[in-house]
NUKOL-195753 format. One line per 3 residues: number of its first residue (from 1); their letters; for each residue x negated, y, z of N, C-alpha, C. Coordinates in steps of 0.05 Angstrom, whole numbers, plus 5000, padded with zeros to 4 digits. Atoms other than C-alpha are relative to their C-alpha. Layout:
NUM = a = X/Y/Z/X/Y/Z/X/Y/Z; ...
# end
This chain:
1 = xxx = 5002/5026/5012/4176/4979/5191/5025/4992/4985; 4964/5004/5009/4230/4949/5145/5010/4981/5013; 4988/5008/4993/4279/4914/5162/4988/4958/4997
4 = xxx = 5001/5030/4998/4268/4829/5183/5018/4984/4997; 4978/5028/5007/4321/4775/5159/4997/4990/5027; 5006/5027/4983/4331/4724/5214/4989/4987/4993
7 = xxx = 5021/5034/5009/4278/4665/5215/5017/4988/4983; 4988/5029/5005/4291/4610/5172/4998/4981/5019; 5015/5019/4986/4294/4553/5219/4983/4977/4996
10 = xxx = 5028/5015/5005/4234/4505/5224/5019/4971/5005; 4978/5020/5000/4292/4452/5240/5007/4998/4980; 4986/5006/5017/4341/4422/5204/5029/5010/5012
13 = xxx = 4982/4992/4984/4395/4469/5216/5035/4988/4993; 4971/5008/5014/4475/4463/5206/5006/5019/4973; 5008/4985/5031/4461/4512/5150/4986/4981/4978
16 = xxx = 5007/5017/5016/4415/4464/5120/5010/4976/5001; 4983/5026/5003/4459/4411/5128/5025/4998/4983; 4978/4984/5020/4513/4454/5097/4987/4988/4973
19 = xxx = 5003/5002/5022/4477/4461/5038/4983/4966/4987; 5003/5026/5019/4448/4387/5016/5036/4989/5004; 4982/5011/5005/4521/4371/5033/5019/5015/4971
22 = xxx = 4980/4978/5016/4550/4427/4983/4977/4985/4974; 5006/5013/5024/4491/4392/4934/5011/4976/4996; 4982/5018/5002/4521/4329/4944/5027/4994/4984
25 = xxx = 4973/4997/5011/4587/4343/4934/5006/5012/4970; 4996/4991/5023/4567/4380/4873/5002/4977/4976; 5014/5019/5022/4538/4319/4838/5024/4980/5005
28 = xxx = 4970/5008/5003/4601/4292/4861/5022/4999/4973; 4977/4987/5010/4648/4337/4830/4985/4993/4967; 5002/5001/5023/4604/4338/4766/4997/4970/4986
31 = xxx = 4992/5021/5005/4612/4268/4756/5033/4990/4992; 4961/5009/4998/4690/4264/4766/5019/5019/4986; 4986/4969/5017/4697/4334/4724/5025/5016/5019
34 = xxx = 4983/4998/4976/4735/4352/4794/5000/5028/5010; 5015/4961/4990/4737/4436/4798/5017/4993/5032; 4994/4999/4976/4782/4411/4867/4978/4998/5015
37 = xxx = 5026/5011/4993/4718/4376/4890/4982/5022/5006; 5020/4984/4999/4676/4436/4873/5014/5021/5019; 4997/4986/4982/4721/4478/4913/5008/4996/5024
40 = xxx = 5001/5007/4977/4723/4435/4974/4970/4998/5008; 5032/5012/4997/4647/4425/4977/4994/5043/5010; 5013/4972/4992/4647/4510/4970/4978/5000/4977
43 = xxx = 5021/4985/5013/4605/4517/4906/5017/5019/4979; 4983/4984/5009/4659/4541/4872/5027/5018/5012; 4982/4988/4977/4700/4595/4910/5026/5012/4977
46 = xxx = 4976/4989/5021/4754/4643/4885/4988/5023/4979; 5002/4991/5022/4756/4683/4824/4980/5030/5007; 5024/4970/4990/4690/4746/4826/5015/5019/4984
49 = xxx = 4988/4979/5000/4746/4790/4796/5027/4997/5019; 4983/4999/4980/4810/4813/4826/5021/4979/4995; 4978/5020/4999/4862/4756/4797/4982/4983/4987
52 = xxx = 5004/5027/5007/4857/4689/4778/4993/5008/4972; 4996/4999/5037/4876/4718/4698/4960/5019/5002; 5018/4981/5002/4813/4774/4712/4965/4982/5004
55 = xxx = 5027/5014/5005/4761/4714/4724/5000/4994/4975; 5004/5006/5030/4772/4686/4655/5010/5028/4988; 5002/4981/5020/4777/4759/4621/4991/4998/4983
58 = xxx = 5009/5001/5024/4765/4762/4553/4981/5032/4995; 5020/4984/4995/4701/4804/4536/4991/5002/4973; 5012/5011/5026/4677/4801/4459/4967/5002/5005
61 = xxx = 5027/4990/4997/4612/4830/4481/4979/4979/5013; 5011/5017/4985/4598/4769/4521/4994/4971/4972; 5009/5028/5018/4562/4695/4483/5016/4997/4990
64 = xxx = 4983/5025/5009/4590/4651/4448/4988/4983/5012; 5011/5027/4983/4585/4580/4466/4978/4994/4990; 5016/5013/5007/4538/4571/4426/4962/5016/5010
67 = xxx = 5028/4984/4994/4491/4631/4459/4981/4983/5018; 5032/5015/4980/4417/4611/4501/5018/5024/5022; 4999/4987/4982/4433/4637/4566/4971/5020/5003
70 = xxx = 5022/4968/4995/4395/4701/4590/4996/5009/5030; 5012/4995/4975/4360/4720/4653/4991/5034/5001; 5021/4986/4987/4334/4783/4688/4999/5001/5023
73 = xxx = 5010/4996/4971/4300/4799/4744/4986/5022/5013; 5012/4980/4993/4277/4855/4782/4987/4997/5034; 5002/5008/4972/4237/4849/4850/4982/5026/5012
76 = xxx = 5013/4969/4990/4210/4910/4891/4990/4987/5035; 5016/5014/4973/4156/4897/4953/5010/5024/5018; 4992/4979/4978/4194/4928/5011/4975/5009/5021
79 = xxx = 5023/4985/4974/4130/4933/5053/4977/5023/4977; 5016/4993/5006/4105/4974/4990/5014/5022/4980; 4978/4998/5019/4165/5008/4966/4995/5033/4986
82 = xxx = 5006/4989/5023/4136/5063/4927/4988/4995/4967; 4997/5014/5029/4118/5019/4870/5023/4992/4990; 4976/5009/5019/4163/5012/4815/5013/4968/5002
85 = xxx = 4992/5029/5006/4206/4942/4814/4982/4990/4979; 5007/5016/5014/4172/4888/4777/5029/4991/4983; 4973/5006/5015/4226/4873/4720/4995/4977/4984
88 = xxx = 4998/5031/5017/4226/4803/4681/5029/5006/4980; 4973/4994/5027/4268/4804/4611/5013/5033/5001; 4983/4969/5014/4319/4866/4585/5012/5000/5013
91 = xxx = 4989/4984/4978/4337/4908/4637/5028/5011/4986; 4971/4993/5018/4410/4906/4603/5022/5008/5023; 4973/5016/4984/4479/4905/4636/5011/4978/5004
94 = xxx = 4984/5028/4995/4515/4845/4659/5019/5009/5015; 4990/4988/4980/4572/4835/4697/4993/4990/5027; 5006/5009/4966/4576/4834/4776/5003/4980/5008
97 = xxx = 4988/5020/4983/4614/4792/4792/5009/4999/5032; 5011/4997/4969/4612/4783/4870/4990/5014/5007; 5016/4992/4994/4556/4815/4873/5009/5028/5014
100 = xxx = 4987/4974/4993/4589/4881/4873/5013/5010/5023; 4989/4998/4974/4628/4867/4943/4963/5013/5019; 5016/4982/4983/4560/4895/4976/5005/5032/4984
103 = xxx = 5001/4965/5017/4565/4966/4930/5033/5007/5015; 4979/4989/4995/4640/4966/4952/4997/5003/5035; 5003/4980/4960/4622/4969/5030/4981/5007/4996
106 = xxx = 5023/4967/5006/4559/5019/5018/5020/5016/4996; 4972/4977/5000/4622/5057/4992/5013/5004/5012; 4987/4992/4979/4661/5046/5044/4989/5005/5028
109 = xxx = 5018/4982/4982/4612/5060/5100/4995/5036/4988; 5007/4977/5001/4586/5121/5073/5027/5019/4999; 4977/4978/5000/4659/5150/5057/5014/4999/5032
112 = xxx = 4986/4987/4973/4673/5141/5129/4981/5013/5014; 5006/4984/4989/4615/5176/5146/4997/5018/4997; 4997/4976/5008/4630/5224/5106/5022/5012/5024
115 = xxx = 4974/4987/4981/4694/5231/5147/4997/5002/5033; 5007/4996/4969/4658/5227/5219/5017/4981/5009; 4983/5030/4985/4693/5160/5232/4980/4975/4995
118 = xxx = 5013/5034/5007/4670/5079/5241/5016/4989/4985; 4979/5022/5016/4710/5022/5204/5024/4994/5026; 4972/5010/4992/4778/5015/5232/4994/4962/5002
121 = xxx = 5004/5035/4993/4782/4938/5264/5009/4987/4966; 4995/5013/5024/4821/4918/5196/4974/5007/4981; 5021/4998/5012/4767/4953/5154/4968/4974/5005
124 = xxx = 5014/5015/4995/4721/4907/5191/5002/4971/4993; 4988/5022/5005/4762/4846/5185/4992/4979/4978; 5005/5005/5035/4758/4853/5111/4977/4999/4984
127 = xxx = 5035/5001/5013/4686/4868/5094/4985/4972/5013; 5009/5024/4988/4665/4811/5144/5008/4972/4978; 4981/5015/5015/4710/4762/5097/4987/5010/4977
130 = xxx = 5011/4994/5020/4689/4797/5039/4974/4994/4994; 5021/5005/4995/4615/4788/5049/4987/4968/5004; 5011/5015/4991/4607/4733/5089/5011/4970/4985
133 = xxx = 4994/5014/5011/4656/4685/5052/5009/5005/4964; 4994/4983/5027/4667/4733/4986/5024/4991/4986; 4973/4999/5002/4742/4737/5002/5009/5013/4978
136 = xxx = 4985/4984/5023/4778/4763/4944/5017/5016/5004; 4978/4983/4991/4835/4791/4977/4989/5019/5010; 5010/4973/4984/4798/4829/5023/4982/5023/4983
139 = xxx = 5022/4984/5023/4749/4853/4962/5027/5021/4983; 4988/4986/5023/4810/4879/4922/5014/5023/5017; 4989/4982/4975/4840/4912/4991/4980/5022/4998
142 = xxx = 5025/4981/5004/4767/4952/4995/5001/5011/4980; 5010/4981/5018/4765/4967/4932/5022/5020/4985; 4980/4980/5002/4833/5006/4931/4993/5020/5023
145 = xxx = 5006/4971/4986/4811/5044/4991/4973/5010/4989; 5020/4974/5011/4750/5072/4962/5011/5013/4976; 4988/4977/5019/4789/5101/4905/4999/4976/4972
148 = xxx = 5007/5021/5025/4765/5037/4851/4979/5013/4993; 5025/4997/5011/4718/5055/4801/4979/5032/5009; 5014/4964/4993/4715/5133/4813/4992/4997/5024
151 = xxx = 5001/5000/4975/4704/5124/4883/4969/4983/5001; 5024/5012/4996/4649/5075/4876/4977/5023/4983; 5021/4988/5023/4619/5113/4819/4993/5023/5010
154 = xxx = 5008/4974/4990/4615/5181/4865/4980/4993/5018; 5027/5000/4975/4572/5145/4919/4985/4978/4988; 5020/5004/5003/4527/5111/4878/4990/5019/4982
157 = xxx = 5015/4979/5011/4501/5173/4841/4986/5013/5022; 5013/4998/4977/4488/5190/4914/4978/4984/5006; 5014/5014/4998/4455/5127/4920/4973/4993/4982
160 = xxx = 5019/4998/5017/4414/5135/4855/5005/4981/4982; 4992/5029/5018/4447/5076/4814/5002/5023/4969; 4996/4994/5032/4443/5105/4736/5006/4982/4986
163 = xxx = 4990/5025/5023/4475/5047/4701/5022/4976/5007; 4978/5031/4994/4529/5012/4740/5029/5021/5000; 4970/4986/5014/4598/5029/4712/5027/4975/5015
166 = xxx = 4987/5020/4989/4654/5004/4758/5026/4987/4969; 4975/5007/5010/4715/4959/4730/5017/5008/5003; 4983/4984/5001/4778/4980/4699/5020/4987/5018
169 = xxx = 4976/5002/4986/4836/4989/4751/4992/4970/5023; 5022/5020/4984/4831/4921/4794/4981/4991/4991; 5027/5012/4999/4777/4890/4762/4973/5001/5007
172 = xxx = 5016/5005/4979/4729/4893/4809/4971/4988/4985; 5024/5015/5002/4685/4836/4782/4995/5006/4974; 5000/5000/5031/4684/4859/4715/4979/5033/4996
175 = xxx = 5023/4980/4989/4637/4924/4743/4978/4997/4983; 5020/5011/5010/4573/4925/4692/4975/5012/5014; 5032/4994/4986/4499/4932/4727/4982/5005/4988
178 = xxx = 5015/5018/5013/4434/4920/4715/4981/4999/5021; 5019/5004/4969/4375/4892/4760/4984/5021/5018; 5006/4979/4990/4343/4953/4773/5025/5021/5006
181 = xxx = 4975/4995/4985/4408/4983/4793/5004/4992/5025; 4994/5028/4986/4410/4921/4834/4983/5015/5029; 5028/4987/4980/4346/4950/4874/5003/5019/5009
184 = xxx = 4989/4980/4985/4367/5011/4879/5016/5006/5030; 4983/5014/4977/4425/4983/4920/4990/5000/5023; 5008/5007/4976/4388/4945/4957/4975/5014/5016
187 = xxx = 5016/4973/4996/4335/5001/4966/5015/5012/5030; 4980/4988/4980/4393/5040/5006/5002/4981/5022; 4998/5016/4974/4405/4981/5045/4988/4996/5020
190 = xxx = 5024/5019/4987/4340/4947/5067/4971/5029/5006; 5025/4992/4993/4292/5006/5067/5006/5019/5013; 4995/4987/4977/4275/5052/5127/5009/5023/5001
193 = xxx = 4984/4973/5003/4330/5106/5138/5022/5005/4983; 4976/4984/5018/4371/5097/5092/4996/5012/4966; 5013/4998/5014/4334/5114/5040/5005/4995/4967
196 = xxx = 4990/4996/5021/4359/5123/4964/4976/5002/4985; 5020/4999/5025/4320/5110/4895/4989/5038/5000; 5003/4965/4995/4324/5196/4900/4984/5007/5029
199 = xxx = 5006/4996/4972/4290/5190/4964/5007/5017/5025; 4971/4982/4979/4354/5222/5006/5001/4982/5021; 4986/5030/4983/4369/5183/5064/5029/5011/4996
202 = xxx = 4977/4985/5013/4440/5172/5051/5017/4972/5026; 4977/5017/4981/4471/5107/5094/4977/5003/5023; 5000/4999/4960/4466/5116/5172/4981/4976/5009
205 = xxx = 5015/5027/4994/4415/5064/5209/5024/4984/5000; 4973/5015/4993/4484/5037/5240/5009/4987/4975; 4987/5003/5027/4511/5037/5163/4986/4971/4991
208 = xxx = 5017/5015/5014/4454/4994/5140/5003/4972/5018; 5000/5007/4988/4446/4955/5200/5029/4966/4996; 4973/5020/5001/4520/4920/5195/5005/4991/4967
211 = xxx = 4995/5016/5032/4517/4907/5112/4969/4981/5001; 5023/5024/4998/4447/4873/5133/5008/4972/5018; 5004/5017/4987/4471/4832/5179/5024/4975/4994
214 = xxx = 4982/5011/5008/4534/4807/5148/4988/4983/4981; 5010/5016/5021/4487/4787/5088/4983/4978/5007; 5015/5030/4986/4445/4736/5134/5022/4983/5009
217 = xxx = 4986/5026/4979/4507/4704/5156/5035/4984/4972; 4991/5016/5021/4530/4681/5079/5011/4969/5012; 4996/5034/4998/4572/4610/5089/4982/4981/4982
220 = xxx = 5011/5010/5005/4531/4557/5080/5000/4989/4974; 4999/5017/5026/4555/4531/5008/4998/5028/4987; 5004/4977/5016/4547/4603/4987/4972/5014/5001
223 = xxx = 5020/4989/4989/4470/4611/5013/4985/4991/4977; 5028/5006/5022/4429/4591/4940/4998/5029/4996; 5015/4964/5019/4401/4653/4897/4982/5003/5007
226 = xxx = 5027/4978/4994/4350/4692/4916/4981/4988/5026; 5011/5013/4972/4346/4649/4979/4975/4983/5000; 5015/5018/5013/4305/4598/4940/4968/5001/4994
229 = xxx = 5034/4988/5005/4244/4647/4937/4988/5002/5033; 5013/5006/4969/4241/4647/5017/4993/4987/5011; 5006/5033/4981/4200/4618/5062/5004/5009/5028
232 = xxx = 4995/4995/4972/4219/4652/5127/5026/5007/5005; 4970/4982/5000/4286/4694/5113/5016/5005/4983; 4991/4992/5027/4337/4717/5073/5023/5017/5016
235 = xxx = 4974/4979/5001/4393/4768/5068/5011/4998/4979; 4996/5004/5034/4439/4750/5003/5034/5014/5004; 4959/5002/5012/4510/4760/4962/4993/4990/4974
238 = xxx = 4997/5005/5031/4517/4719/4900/5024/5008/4994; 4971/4999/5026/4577/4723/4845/4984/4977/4987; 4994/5025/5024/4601/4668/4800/5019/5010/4987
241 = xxx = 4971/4994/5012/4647/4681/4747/5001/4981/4963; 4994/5016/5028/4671/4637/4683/5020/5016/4985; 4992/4981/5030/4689/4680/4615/5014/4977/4990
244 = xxx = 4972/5012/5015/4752/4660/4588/4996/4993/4974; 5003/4986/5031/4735/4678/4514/4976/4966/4988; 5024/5018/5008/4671/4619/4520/5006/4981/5010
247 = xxx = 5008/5016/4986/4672/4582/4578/4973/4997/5012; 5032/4996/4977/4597/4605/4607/5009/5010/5025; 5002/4988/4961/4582/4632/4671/4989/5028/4999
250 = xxx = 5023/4972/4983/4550/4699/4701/5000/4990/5023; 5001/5005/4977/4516/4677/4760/4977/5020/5012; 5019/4981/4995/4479/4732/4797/4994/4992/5027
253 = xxx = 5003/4991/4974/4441/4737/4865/4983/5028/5007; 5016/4985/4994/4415/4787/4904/4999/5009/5026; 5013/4998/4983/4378/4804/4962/4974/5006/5011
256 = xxx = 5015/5005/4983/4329/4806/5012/4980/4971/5002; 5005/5024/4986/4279/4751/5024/4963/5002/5009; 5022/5004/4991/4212/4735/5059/4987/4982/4987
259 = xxx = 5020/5031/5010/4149/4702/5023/4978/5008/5007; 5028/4990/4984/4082/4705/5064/4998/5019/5010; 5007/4976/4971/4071/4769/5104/5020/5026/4984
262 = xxx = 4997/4979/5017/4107/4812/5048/5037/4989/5000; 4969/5005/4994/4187/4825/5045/5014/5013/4976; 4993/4990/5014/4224/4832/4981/5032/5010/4996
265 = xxx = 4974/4999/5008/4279/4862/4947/5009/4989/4964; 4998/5024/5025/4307/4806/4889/5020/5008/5003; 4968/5005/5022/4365/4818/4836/4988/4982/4979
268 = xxx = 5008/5006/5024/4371/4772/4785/5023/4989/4993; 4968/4993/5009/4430/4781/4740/4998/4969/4973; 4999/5028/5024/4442/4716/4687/5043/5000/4986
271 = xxx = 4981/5015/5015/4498/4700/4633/5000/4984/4981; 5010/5019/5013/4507/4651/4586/4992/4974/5000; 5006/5030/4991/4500/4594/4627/5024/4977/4996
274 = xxx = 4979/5025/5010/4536/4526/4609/5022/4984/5023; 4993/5015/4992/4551/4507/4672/4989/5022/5021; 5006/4990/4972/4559/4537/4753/4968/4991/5008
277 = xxx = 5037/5021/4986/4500/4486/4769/4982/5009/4985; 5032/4989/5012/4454/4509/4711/4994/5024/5009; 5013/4967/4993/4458/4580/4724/4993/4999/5025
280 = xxx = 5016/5001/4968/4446/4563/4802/4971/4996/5000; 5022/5019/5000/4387/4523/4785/4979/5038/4987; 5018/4987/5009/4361/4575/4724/4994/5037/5022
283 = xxx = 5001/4976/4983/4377/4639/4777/4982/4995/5030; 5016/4999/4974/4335/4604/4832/4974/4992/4989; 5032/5004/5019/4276/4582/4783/4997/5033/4998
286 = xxx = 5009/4977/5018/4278/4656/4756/4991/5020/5038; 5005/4986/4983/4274/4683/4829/4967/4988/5012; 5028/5001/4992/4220/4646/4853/4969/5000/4978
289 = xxx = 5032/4986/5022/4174/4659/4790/5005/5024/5010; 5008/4966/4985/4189/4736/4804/4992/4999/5020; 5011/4995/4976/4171/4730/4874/4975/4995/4998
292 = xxx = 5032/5016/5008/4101/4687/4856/4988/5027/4993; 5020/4968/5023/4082/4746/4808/5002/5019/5018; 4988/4982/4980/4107/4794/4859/4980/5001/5019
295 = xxx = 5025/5008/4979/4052/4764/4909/4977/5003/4990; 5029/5000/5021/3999/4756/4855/4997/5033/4994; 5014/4977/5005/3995/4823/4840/5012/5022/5025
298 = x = 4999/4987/4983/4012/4852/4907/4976/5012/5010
# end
């Protein structure tokens, strides 16, 4: 069977209290033009590359201000996972952003089991932090011990990823994807064994087990995306990141989530947005149409 998210609760939990307070505070902040605001509320965290200068990177390849933001989506029925992903819009690249702190522990699990070892307590420390609050420090720490880009880029060819090219030297968040990549990923993650787009099993139950469970226990001002299509569960990691060169966004999620008896796997990669809040909004509209269609032709 695959893997089950924790319930959503049928309450009103301190998670959902989290988040109308993190909407709150947004409509706050966007009233008072207050980025403090937005990063006491938690919708805006720290930078989805490795420095402060590497969030605003200059990109030419990226909008202008004047571009329409751009969406895709890819969603794959884990209870049916020999069908191809369902894909919405041009299966392009974008960047990660965040997102990418799940690909850097898949990397670092698997290279310790390559080596017949677990995560050292610090190793743990750091991915927990990395994950659960999408620490920066601890993301840039990880992503020197897997080696950076080469290091990532040797265990996802393992993993079956054809199209995600890490970032140069630290940049981390500057990694390009694309949604079906995204799936892939989460393929390895979420489906039984371990299980690779190549159909290898390649991460350990144990492996899988501890990057699933860190992703259900997202801080509460960091729980929109993909979440938005669930009605029982979820497992997530977003990225945020603001382009120096424009002033848009890349806001990505991806995950895991439950809708009626069926359990998916949702990426959906976005740039071009005007604003943190629009791309939240257009990345949780675009997930729950993919999931709808996702059901409808299940």
């Amino acid at each position: 069977m695959p893997y089950r998210p924790n319930p959503r609760p049928t309450t009103r939990s301190t998670s959902t209290r989290g988040r109308h307070g993190r909407r709150a505070g947004l409509r706050a902040a966007l009233l008072t033009g207050s980025i403090a605001t937005l990063l006491a509320v938690g919708v805006v965290g720290p930078a989805a590359a490795a420095t402060g200068t590497s969030e605003r990177s200059a990109d030419p390849a990226q909008p202008t201000a004047t571009s329409k933001a751009r969406v895709t989506t890819a969603v794959l029925d884990l209870d049916h996972p020999a069908q191809s992903p369902q894909v919405r819009g041009n299966d392009v690249p974008y960047d990660t952003a965040s997102i990418i702190k799940v690909d850097i522990l898949a990397t670092l699990l698997l290279q310790a089991q390559d080596a017949g070892r677990g995560l050292t307590q610090q190793e743990r420390t750091r991915a927990e932090a990395m994950i659960e609050h999408s620490d920066n420090d601890a993301a840039t720490a990880l992503w020197r011990e897997i080696g950076l880009a080469p290091g990532l880029e040797a265990v996802n060819k393992r993993l079956g990823l054809t199209s995600t090219v890490g970032g140069t030297g630290g940049m981390w968040g500057l990694t390009r994807t694309t949604a079906t990549d995204q799936i892939r990923l989460l393929r390895a993650v979420f489906a039984d064994g371990g299980t690779s787009a190549a159909g290898e099993p390649v991460l350990t139950t144990t492996s899988q087990t501890y990057i699933r469970t860190l992703m259900t226990r997202i801080s509460a001002g960091q729980s929109w995306g993909v979440s938005a299509a669930s009605d029982a569960g979820w497992a997530l990691k977003n990225g945020w990141l603001q382009r120096s060169t424009t002033g848009l966004w890349d806001i990505n999620s991806v995950g895991q989530v439950t809708s009626g008896t069926h359990h998916y796997l949702v990426a959906v990669l976005s740039d071009g947005n005007a604003s943190m809040p629009d791309g939240i909004a257009a990345v949780e509209r675009a997930a729950r149409t993919a999931v709808t269609a996702a059901r409808a032709a299940g």
